[in-house]
C-alpha positions in Angstrom: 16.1 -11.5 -65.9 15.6 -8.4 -64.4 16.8 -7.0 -61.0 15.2 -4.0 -60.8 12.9 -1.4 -62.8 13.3 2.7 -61.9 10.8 5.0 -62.8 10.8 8.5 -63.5 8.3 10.9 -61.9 7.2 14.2 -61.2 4.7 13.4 -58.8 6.7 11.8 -56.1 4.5 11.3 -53.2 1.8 10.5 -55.1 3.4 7.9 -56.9 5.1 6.7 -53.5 1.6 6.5 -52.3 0.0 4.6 -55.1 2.6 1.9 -55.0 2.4 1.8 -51.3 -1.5 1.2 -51.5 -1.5 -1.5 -54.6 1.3 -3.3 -53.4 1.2 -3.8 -49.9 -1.1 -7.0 -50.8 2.0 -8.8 -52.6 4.6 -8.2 -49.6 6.1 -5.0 -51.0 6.3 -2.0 -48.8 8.1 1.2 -48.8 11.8 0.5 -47.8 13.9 3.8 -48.9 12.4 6.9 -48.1 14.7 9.2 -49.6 15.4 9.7 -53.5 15.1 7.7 -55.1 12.4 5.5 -53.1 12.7 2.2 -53.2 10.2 -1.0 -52.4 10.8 -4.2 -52.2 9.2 -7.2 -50.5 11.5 -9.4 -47.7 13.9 -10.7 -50.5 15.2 -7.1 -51.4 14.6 -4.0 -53.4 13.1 -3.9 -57.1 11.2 -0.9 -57.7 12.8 2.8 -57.2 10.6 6.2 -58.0 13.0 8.7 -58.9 13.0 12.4 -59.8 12.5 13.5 -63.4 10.2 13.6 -66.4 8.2 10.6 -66.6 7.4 8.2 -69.7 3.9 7.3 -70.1 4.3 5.0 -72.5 5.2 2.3 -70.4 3.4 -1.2 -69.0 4.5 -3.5 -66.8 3.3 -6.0 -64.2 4.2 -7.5 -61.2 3.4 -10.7 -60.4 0.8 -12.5 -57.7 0.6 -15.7 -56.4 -3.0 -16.0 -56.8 -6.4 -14.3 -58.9 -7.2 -13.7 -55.1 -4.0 -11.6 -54.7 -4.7 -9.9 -57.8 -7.8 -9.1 -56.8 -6.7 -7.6 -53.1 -4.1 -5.4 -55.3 -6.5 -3.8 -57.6 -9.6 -3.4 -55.2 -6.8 -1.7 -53.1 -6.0 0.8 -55.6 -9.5 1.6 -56.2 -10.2 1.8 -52.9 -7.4 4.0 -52.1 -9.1 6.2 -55.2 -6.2 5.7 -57.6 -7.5 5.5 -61.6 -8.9 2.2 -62.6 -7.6 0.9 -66.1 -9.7 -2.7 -65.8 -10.8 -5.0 -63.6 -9.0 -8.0 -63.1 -10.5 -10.9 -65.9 -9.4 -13.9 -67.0 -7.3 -13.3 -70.5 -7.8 -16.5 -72.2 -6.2 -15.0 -75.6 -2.8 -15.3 -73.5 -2.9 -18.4 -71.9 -6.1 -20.3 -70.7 -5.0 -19.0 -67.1 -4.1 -15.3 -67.3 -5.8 -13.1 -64.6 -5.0 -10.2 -64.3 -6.3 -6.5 -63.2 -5.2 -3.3 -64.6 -4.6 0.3 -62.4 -2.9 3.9 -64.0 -0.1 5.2 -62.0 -0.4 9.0 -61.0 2.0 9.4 -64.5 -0.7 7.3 -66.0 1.6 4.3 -66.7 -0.5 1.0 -67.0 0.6 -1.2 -63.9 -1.0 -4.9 -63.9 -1.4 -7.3 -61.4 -1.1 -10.8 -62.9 -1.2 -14.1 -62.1 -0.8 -17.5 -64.2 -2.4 -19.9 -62.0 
């Protein structure tokens, strides 16, 4: 189980902003505002941005309730102009329910949005 993920960056308010923008639709919002910054939804802190030389070589996702949250994440990204990696689909190859939607942080990390209902 994990409690919490930290990610390097060099690019700290623009990474701040992307996570801001993809996911306010899943509850999470900006709740540290100094280093590192941390968000979290109303059950407590998850995901901190701090200082330093990022890995790029990294995916991860974070979890929706629903294909429509999925898809309010990733049109937000896009419509906030952040990079497009794939719009969400369904991924049958996984599991016959797997949507999810894909987005490149401003380290160009792949970030997903996924849901298995």
């Amino acid at each position: 189980m994990i409690d919490h993920l930290e990610l390097r960056t060099n690019k700290m308010d623009e990474s701040a902003r992307f996570y801001a923008d993809v996911l306010a639709p899943l509850g999470y919002r900006l709740k540290v505002e100094c280093e590192p910054r941390g968000f979290g939804d109303d059950r407590g802190l998850d995901l901190f941005l701090a200082p330093g030389e990022p890995s790029s070589n990294v995916h991860y996702a974070f979890a929706a309730g629903s294909r429509a949250l999925v898809m309010r994440s990733w049109e937000a990204g896009r419509d906030a102009g952040h990079q497009i990696d794939r719009a969400p689909a369904l991924m049958p190859q996984i599991h016959p329910n797997y949507y999810a939607g894909f987005l490149r942080d401003p380290d160009g990390r792949l970030v997903e949005i996924a849901c298995h209902q």
